[in-house]
Backbone as CSV, one residue per row, in Angstrom:
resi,resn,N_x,N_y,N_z,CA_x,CA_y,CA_z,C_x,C_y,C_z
1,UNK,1.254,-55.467,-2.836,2.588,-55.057,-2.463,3.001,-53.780,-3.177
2,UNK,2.478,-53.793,-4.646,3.594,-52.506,-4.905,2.058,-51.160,-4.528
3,UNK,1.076,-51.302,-3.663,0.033,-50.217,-3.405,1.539,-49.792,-2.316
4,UNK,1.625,-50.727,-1.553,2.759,-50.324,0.148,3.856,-50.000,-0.493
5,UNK,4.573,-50.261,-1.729,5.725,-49.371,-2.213,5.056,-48.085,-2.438
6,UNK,4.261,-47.914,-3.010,4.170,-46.633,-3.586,3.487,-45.438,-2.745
7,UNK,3.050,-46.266,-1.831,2.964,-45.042,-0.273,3.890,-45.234,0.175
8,UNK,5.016,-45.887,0.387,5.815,-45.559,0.881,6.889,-44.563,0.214
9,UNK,6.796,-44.385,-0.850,7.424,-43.820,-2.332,6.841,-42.589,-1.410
10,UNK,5.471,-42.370,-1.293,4.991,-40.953,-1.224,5.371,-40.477,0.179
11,UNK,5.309,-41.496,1.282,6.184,-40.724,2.246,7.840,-40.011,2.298
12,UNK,8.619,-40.763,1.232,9.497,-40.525,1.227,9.694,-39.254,0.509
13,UNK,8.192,-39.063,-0.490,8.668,-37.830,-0.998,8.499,-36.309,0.017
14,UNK,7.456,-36.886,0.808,7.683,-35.864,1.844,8.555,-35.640,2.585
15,UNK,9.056,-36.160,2.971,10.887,-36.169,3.432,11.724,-36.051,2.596
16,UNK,11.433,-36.132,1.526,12.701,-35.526,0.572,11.956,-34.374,-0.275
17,UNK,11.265,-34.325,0.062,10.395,-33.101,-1.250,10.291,-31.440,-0.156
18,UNK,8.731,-31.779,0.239,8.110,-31.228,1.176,8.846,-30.697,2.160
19,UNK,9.055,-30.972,2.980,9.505,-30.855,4.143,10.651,-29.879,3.937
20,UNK,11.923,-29.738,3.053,12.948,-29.322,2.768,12.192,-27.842,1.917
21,UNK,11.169,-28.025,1.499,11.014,-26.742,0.914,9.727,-26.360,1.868
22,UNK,9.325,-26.812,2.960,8.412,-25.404,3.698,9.677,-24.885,4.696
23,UNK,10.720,-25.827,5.279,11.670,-25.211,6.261,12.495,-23.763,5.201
24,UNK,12.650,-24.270,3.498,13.414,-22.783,3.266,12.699,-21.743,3.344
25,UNK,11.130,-22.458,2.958,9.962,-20.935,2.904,9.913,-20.334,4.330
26,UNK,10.494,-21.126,5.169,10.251,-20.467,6.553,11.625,-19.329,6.771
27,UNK,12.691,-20.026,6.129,14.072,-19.239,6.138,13.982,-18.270,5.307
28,UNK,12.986,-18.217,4.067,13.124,-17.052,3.710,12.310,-16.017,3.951
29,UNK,11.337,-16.365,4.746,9.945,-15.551,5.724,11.288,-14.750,7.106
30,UNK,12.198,-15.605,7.142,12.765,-14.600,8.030,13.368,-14.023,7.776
31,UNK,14.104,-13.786,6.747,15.027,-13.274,6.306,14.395,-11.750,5.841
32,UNK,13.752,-11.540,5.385,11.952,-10.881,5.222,11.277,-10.133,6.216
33,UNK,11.885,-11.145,7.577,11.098,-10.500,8.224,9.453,-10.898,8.116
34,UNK,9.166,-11.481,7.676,8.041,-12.179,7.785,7.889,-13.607,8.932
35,UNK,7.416,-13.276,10.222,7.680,-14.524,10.867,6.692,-14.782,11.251
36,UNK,5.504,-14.298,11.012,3.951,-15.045,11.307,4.124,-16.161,10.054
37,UNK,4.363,-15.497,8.751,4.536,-16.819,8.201,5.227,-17.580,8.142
38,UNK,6.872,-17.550,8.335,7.710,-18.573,8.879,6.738,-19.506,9.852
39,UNK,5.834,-19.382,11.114,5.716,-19.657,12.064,4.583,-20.934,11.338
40,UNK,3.717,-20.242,10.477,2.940,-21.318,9.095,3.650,-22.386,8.812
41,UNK,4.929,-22.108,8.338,5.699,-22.917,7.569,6.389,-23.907,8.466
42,UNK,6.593,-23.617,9.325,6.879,-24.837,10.510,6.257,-25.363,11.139
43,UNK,5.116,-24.410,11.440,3.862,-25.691,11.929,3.682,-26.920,11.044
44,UNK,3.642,-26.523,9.642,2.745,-27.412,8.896,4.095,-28.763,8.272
45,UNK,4.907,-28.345,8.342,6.548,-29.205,8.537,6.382,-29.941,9.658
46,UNK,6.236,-29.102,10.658,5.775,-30.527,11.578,5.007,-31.133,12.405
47,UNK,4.105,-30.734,11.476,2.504,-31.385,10.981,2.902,-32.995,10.886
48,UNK,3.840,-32.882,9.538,4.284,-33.649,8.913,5.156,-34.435,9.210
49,UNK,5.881,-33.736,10.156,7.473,-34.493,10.619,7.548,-33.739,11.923
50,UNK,6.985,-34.162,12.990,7.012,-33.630,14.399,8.365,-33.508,15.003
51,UNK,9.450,-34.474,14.485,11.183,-34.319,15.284,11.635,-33.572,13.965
52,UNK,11.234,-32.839,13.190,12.399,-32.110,12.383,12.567,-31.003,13.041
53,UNK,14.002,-30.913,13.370,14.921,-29.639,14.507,14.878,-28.378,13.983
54,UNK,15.201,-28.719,12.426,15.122,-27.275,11.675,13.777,-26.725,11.851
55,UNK,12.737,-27.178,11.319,11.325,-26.672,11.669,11.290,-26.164,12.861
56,UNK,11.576,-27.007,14.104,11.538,-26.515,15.222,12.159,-25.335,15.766
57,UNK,13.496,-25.171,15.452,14.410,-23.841,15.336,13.575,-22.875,14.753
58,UNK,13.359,-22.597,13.657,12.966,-22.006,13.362,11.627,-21.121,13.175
59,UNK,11.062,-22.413,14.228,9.685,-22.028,14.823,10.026,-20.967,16.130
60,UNK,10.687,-21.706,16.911,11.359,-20.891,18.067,11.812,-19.258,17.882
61,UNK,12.321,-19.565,16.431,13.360,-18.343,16.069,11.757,-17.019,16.275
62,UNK,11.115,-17.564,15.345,10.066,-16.884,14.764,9.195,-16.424,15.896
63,UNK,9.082,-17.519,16.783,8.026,-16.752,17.961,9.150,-15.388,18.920
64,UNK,10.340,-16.062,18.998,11.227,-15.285,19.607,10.770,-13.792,18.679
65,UNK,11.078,-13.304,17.809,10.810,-12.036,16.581,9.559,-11.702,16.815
66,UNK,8.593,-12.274,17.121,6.900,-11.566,17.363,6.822,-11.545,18.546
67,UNK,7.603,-12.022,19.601,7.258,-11.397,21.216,6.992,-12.568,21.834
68,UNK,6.726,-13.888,21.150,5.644,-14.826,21.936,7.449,-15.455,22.631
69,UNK,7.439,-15.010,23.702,8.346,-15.753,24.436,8.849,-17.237,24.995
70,UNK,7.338,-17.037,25.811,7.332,-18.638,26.267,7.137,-19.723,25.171
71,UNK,6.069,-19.460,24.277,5.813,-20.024,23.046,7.533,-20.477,22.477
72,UNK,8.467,-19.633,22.275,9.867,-19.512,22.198,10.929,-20.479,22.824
73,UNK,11.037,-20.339,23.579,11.660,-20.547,24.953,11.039,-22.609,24.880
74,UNK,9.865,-22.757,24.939,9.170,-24.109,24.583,9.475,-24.835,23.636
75,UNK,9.140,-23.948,22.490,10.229,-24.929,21.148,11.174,-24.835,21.113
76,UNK,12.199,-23.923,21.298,13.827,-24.113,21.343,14.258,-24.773,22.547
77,UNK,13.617,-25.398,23.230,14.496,-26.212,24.609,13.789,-27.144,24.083
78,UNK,12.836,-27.912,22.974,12.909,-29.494,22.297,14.121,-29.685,21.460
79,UNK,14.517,-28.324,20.646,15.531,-28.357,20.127,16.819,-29.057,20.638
80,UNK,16.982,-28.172,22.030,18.268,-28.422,22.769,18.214,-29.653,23.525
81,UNK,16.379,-29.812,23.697,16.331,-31.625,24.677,17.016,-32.652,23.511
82,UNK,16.684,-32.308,22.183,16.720,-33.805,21.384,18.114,-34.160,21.738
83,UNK,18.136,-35.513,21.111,19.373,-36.182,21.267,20.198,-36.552,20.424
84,UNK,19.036,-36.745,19.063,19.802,-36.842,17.711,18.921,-36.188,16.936
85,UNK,19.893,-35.965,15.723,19.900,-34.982,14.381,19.592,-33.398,14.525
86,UNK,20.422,-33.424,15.745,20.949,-31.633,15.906,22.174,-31.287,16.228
87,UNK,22.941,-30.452,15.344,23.652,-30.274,15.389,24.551,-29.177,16.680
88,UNK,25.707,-29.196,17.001,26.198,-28.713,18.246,25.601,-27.122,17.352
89,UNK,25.946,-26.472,16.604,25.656,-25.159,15.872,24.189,-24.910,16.087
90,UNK,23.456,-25.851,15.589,22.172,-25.711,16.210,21.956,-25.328,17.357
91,UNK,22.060,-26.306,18.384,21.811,-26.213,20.037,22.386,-24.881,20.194
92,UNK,23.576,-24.100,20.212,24.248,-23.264,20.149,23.328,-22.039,20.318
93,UNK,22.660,-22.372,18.915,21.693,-21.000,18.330,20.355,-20.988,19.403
94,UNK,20.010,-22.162,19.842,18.774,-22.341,20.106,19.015,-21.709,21.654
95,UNK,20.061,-21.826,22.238,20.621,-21.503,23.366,20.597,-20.164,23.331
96,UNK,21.308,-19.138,22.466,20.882,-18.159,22.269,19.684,-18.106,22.264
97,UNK,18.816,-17.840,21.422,17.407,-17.318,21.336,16.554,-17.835,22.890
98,UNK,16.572,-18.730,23.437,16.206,-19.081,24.504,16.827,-18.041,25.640
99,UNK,17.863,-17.467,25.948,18.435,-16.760,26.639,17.808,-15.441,26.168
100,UNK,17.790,-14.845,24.766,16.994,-13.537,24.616,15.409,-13.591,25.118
101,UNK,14.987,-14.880,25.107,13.566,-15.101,24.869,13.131,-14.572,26.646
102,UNK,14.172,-15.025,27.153,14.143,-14.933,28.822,14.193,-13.532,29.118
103,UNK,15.413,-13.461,28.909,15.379,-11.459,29.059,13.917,-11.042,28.623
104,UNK,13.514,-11.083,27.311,12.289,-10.401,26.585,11.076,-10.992,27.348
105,UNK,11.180,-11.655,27.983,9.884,-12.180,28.707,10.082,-11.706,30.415
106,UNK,10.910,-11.354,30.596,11.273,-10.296,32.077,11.035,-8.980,31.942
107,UNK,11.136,-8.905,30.552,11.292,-7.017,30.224,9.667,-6.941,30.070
108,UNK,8.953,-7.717,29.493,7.509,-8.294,29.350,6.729,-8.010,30.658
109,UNK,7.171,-8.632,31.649,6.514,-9.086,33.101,6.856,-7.843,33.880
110,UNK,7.812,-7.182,33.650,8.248,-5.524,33.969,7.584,-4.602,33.391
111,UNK,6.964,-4.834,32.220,6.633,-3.599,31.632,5.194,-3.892,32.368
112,UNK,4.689,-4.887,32.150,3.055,-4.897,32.319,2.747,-4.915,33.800
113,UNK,3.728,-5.133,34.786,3.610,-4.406,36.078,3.501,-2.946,36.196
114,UNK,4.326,-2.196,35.022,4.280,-0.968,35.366,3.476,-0.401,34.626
115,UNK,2.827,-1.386,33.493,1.270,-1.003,33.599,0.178,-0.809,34.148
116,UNK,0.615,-2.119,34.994,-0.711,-2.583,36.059,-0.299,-1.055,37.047
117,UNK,0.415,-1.034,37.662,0.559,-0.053,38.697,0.445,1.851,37.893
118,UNK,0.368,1.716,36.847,0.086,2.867,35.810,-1.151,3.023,35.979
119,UNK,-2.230,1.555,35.532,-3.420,1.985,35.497,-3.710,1.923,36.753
120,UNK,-3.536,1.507,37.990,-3.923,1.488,39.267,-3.987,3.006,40.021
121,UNK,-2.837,3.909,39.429,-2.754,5.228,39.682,-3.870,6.178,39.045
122,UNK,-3.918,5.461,37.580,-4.771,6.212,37.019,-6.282,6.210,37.302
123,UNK,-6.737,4.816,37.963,-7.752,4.967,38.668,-8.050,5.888,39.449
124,UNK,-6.810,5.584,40.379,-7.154,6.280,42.278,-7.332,7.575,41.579
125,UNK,-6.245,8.405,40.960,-6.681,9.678,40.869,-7.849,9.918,39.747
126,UNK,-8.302,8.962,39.030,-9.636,9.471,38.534,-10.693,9.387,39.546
127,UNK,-10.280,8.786,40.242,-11.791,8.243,41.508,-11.545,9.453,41.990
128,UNK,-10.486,9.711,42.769,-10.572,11.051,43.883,-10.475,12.296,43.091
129,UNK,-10.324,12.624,41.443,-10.617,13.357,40.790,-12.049,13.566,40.563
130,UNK,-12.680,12.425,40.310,-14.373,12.435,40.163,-14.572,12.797,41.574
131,UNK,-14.435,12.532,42.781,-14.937,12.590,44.357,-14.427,14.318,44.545
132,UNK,-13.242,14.960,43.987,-13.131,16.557,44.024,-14.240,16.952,43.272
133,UNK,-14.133,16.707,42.219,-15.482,16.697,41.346,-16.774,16.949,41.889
134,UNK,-17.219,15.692,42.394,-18.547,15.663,42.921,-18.488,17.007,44.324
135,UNK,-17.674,16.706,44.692,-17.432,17.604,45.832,-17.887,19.095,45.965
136,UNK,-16.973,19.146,44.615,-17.241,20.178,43.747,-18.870,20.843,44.042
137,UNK,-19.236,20.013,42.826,-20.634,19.728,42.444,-21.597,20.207,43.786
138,UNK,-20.921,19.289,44.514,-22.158,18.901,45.855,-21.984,20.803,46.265
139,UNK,-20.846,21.684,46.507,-20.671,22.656,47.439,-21.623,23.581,45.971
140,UNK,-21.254,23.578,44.824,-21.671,24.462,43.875,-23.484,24.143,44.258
141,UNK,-23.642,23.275,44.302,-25.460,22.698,44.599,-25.640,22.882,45.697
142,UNK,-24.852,22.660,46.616,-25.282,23.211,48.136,-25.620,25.027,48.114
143,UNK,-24.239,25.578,47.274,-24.507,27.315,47.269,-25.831,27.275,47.149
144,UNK,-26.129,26.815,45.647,-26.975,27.187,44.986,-28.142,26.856,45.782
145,UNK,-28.824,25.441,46.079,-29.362,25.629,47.235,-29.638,26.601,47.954
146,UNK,-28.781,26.802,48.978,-28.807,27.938,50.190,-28.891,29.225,50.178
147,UNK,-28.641,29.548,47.840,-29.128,30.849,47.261,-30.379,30.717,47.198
148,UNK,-31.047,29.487,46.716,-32.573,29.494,46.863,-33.049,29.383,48.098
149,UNK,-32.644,28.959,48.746,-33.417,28.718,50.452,-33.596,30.232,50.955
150,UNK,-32.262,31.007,50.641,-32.141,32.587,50.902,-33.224,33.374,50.581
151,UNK,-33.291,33.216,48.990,-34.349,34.092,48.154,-35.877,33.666,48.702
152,UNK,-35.963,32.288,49.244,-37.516,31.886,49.248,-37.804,32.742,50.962
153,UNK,-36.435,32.576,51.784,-37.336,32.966,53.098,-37.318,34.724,52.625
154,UNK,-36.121,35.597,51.996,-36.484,36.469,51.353,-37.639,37.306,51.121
155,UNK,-38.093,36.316,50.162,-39.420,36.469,49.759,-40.438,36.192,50.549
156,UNK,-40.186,34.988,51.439,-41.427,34.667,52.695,-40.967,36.388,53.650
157,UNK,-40.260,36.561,53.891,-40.270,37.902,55.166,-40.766,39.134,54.473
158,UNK,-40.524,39.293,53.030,-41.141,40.329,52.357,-42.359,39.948,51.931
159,UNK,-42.903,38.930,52.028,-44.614,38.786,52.014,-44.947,39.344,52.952
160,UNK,-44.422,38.788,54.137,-44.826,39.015,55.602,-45.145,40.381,55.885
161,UNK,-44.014,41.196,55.718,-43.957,42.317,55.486,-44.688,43.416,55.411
162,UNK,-44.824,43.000,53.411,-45.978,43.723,52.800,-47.217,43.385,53.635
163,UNK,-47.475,41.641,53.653,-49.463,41.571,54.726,-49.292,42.382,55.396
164,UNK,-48.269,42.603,56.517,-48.150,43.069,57.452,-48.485,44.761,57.732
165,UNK,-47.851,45.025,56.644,-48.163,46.815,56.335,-49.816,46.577,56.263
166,UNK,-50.667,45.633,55.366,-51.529,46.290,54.622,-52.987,46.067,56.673
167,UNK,-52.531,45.257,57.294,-53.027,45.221,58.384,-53.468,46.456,59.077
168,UNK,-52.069,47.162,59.314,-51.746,48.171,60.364,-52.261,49.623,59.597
């Protein structure tokens, strides 16, 4: 009996120990500006404690700050699903960041269209830049060609020519 008190002793210290000090290391990773590691510090919180809201917030917060949107948007709407031990201030916040997370993930899906259609341009006109190119190429090699084809019959009619004199 007292082995099951004293794990239970040790769970409790993770809920009263642990847990309360990776969520500040995460609050003060943002504050910092550090939110890859905030994003550490709440994983491993709820590693430990999968319904703690704060962890979760602040996981949300953190992906929201590095771009990961949906990632965002995913943990802050468990926030706003739970039912208990979140506060209306909470939901509030989480509501926010979920609403930026949306915008930033439209501005996302906008930009990389007008990538996609950036590099799609930049193809066509490298293709039909290389095809002027070759074009190029082909008429400069054709001259050149048709300078040698010139010079050889040239030279074939002035053979001819000369045999021809040495005949007569």
């Amino acid at each position: 009996e007292e082995e099951e008190e004293s794990e239970e002793d040790e769970v409790g210290n993770v809920d009263d120990l642990v847990i309360p000090v990776l969520t500040n290391l995460s609050a003060c990773c943002i504050q910092i500006s550090e939110f890859g590691k905030s994003v550490q510090f709440c994983r491993q919180a709820l590693d430990l404690r999968p319904n703690c809201h704060k962890a979760r917030f602040r996981l949300g917060r953190s992906q929201y700050e590095l771009g990961y949107f949906d990632e965002a948007i995913e943990s802050l709407g468990l926030v706003l699903a739970a039912t208990e031990g979140v506060s209306d201030a909470d939901k509030g916040r989480s509501k926010i960041y979920i609403d930026k997370s949306e915008r930033g993930l439209a501005i996302q899906k906008q930009n990389m269209r007008k990538r996609k259609d950036g590099m799609k341009k930049a193809f066509f006109n490298a293709s039909s830049s290389a095809t002027t190119q070759t074009s190029s190429i082909d008429q400069v090699s054709n001259s050149d060609d048709s300078d040698i084809i010139k010079q050889e019959i040239a030279t074939d009619a002035d053979d001819a020519v000369v045999e021809g004199g040495k005949e007569g």
